[in-house]
PAZAPA-4460 file (N, C-alpha, C; in steps of 0.05 Angstrom, whole numbers, plus 32768, in hexadecimal, padded with zeros to 4 digits):
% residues 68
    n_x    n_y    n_z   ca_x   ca_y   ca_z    c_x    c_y    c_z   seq   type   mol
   7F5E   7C91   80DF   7F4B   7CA1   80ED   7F45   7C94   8108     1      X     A
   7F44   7CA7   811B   7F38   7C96   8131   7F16   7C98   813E     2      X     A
   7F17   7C81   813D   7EF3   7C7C   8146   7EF5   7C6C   8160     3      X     A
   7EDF   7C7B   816B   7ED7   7C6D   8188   7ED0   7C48   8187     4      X     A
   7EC6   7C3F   8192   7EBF   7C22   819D   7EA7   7C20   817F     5      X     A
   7E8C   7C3F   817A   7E77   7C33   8170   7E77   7C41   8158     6      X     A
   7E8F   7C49   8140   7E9A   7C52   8128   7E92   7C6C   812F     7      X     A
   7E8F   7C82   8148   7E8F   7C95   8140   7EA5   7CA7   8142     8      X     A
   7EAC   7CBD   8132   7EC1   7CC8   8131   7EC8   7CD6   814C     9      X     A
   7EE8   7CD1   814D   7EE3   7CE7   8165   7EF6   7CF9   815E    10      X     A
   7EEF   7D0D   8149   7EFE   7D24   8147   7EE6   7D37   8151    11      X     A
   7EF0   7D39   816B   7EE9   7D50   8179   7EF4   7D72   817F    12      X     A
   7F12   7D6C   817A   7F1C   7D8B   8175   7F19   7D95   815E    13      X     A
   7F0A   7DB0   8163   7F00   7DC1   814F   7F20   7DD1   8140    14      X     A
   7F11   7DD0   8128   7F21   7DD1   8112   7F3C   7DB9   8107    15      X     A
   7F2C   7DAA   8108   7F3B   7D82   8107   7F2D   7D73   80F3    16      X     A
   7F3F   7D66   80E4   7F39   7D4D   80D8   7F3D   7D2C   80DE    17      X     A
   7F2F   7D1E   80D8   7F38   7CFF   80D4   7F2C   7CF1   80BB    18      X     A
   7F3F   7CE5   80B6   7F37   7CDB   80A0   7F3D   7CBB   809C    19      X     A
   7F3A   7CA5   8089   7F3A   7C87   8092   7F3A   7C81   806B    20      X     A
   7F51   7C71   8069   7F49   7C6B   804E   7F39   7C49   8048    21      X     A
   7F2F   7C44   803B   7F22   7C2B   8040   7F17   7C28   8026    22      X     A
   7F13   7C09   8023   7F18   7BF6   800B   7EF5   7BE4   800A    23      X     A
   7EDF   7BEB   7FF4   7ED8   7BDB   7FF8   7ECD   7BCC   7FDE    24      X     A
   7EC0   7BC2   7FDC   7EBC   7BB1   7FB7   7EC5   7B96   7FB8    25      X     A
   7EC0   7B86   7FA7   7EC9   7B6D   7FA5   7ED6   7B69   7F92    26      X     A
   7EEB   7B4C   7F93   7F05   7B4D   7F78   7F0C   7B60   7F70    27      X     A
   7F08   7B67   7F4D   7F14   7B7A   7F3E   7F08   7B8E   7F4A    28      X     A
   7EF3   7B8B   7F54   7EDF   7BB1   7F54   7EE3   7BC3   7F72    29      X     A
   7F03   7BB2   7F82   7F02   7BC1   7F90   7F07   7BDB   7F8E    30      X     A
   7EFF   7BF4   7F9D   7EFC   7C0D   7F9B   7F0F   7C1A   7FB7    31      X     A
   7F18   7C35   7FB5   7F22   7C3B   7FCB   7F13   7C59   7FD1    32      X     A
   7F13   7C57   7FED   7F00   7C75   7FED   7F0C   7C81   800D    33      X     A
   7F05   7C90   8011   7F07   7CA3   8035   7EF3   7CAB   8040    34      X     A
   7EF0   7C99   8059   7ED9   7CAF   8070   7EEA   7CC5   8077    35      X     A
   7EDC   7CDE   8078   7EF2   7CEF   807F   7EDC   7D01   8099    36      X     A
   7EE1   7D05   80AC   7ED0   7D18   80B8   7EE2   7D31   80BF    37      X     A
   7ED8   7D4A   80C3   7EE1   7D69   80C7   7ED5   7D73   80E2    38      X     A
   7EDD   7D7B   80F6   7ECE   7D8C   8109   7ED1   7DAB   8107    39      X     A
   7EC1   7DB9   80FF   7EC5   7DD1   80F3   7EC6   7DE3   8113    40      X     A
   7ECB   7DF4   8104   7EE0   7E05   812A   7EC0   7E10   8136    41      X     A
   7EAD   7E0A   812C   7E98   7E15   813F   7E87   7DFC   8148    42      X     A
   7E94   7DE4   8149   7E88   7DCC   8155   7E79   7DB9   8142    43      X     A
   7E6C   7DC6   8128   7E5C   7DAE   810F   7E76   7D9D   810A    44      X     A
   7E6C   7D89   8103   7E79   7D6E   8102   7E76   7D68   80D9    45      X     A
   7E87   7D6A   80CF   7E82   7D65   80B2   7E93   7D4C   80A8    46      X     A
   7E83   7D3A   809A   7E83   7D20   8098   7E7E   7D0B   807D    47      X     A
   7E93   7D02   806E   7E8B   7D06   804E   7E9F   7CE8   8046    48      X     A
   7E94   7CDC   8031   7EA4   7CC1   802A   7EAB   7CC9   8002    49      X     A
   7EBE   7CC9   8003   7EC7   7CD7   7FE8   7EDB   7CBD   7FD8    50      X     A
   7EE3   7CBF   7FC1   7F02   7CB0   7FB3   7F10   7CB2   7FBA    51      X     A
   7F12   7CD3   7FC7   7F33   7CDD   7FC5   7F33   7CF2   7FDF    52      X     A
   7F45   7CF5   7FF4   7F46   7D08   8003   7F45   7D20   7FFA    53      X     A
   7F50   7D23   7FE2   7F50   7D3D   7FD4   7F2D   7D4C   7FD7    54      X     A
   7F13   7D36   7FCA   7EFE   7D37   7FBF   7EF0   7D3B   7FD8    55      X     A
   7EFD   7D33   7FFD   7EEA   7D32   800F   7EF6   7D53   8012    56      X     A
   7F0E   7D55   8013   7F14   7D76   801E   7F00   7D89   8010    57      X     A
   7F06   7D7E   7FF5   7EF7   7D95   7FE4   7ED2   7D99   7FEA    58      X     A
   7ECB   7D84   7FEF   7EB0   7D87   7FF9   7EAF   7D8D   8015    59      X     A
   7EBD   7D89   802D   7EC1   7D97   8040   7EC3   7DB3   803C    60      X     A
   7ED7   7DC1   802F   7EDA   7DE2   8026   7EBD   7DE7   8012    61      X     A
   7EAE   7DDF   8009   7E9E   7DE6   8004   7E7E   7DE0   8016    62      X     A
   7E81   7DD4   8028   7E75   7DD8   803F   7E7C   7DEF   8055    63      X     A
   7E90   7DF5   8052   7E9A   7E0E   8068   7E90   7E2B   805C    64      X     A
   7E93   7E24   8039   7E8C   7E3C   802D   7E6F   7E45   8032    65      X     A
   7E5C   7E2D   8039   7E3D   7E31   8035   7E37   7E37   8050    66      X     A
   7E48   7E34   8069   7E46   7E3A   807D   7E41   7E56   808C    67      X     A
   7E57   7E63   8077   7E5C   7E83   8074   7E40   7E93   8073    68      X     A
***
């Protein structure tokens, strides 16, 4: 994903994703998860840390749905 100089996202073209996979926990308990941010085509910025890319899309599409 790309982030500016101060971690903020810069997905600025509407109707765009980025996403970053990243590792955090200690020893055995590390965990793996995704910042994933969305710019929805009318400029809101949607922004979500999930397990699985699968789990951030799916709560992204169900943010678009509540949008409606």
């Amino acid at each position: 994903m790309m982030n500016d100089e101060h971690g903020c996202s810069t997905c600025k073209a509407p109707g765009t994703e980025n996403y970053e996979k990243y590792t955090y926990g200690i020893g055995r308990r590390k965990k793996t998860a995704y910042q994933y941010d969305y710019r929805h085509t009318d400029g809101d910025l949607f922004s979500c840390c999930a397990p699985t890319l699968e789990e951030c899309r799916r709560r992204r599409d169900e943010w678009i749905s509540k949008k409606a």
